[in-house]
N, C-alpha and C positions, 0 to 999 in steps of 0.2 A: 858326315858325308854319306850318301849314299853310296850301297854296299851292293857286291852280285845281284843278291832278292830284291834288292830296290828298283834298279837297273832292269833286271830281265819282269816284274812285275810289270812299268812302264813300258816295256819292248811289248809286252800280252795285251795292252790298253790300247796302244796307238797301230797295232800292226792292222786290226779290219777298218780303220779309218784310212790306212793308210794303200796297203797292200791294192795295186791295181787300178790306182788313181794318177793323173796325169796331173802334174801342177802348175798351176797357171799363174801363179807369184810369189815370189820370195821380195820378204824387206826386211832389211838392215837396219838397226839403230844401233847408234856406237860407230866404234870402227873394228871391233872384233871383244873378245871378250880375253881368256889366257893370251892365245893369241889372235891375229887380225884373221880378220873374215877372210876365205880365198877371192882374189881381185877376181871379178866378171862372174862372179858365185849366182846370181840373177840369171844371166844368159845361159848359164851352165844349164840350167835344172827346170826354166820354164820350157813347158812343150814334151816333157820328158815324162815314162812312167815310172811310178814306184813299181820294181818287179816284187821285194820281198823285205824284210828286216833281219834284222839277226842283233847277237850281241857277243860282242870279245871283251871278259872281263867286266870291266865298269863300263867300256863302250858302247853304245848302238849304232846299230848298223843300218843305213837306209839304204839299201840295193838298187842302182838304175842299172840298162843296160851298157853307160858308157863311162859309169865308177860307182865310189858308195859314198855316200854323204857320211861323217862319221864325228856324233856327238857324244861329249863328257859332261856331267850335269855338275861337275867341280865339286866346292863344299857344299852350294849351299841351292842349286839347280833344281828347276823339273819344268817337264812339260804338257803341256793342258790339250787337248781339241777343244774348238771353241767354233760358234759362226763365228765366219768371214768379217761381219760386221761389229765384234766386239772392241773396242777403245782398248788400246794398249796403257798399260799403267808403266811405271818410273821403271822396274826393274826387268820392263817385258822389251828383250833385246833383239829375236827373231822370229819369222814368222815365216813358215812355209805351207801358203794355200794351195787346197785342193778345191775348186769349184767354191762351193756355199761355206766348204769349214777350213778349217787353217789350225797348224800347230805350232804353239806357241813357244818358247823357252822364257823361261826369268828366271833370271841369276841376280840374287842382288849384291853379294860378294864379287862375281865377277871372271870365276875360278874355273870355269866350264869353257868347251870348246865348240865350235862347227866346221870342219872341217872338210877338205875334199882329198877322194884320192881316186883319179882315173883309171879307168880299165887297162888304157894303153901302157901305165907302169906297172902291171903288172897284179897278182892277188893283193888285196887288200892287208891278208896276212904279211905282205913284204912294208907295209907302211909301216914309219921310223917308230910309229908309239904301241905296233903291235907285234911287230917281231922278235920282242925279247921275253914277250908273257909265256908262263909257264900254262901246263896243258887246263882244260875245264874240269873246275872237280864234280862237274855232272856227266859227264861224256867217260865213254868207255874206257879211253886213255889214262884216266885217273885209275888208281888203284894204290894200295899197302906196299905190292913190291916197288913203283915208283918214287914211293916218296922213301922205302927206304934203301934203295939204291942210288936216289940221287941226294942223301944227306951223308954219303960216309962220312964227307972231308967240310961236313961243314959243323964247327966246334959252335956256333953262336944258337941263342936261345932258339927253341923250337918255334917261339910265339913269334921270333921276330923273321924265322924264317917262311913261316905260313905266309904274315904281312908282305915278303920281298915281293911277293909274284914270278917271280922267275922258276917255280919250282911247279906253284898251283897258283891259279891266277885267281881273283876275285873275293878268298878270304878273307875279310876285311876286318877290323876291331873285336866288330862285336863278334861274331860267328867264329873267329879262334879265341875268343875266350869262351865262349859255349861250346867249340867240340871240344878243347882241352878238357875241360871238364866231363863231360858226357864222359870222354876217351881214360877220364881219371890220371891225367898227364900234366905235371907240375909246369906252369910253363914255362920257368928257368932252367929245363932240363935240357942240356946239350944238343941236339938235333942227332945227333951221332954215337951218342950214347941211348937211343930210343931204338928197341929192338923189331921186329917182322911183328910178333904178334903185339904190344901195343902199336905198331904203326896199320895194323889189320883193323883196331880198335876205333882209332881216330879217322882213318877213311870212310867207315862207316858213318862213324859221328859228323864227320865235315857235311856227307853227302846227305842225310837225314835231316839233318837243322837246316842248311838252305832248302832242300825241297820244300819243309814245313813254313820257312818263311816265307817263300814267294807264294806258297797255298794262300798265306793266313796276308799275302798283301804287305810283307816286309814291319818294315820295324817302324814306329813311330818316333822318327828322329825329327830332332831343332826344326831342318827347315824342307823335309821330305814328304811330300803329298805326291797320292797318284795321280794319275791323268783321270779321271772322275774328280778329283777333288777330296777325297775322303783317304785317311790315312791307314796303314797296316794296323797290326796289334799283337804281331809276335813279340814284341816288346812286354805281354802280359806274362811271359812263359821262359822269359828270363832266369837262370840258374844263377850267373854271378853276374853278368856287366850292370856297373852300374848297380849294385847293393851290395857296396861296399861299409861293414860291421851290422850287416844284418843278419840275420842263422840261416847257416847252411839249409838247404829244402832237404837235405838229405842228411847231417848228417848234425844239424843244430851248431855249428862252428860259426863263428864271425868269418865273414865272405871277406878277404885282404885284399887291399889297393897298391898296385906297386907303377911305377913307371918304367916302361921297358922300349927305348927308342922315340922318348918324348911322349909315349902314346900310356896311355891309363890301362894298366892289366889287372883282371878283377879275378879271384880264383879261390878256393877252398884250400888250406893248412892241410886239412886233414884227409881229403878225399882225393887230391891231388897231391901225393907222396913223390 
């Protein structure tokens, strides 16, 4: 699935395509993807300008000035600019032209969304899929004392706590098994039993490794290409996800595989005590 870097890498590819263009057609195939396309989504948004982008979490954000359009690229999503004139293939579900170019989505799992949320209900922040995300761990709001202030009372693994979102939004798989490590923090360790100064540690690390991803173009996952077409490769520079019983970079240990929440945790015996 793409992850924060993936997301906001895409949000840096489409925003001067997008940013300050009026669009002149939206088309549907399917009848929605997670869920169904907003009824009249065509009439919404032709004649309308793009004012800006943004992104919450895994979301992007397309800014009009009479709501935001608001898409999740699910498991298995991305989206291309392309001319106008290009033939949509089996898995290419939407299409939102500007003049001569148009941006695409394909999903071919199906797992991704587009969404609408009007000016008139209010910030976008109050939409039901964004009001419970935890703050950006790029933005100043992030910090050491945050996250450990708000883990007193929470007993369950740090890793799975990163993954909640509700605390820090956007940490996804890979990137908390890479700060944990960075931060040398086991990541079955309590959330709650993690003190000021390793939690000084891991902020650092959170915020470091995604900067570096989204520099380096995110991670070369299954089914994650950028809007050019060409994939990240922070994926080269991987510590443990995903090399699992291979030597530590640091410290020659076998990298261990565990399962923590259905999801594959990959970490150091030895460097994470």
């Amino acid at each position: 699935m793409p992850e924060l870097p993936e997301v906001e890498v895409t949000r840096r590819g489409v925003a001067p395509h997008l940013e300050g263009q009026v669009v002149t057609g939206v088309t549907l195939r399917h009848t929605g993807l997670r869920w169904p396309f907003p009824a009249g989504l065509a009439q919404t948004l032709v004649g309308h300008t793009v004012r800006s982008t943004g992104r919450r979490g895994k979301y992007l954000l397309i800014n009009f000035d009479h709501g935001t359009l608001i898409i999740h690229l699910g498991m298995s999503g991305h989206l291309r600019i392309l001319p106008s004139d290009v033939l949509p293939k089996k898995h290419d579900h939407f299409d939102l032209q500007t003049g001569s170019q148009l941006l695409r989505l394909s999903d071919p799992r199906r797992f991704g969304a587009v969404l609408w949320h009007a000016a008139e209900d209010g910030s976008v922040e109050n939409h039901l899929l964004l009001r419970t995300l935890g703050v950006e761990p790029l933005e100043a709001a992030f910090s050491a004392q945050w996250l450990y202030q708000q883990t007193r009372k929470r007993s369950s693994a740090i890793k799975q706590v990163l993954l909640a979102g509700d605390i820090v939004v956007g940490v996804g798989n890979i990137y908390a098994s890479e700060s944990l490590f960075q931060a040398r923090i086991n990541p079955k360790t309590p959330a709650h039993r993690i003190g000021l100064a390793r939690y000084e540690r891991l902020a650092e690390a959170i915020r470091q490794i995604l900067a570096a991803a989204i520099e380096q173009g995110g991670s070369t996952l299954k089914d994650f290409i950028g809007v050019n077409g060409q994939s990240g490769y922070f994926q080269q520079n991987y510590f443990t996800y995903a090399r699992a019983g291979e030597p530590c970079r640091i410290c020659k240990t076998p990298i261990r595989q565990i399962i923590q929440g259905q999801r594959s945790t990959f970490y150091c015996p030895n460097c994470q005590k």
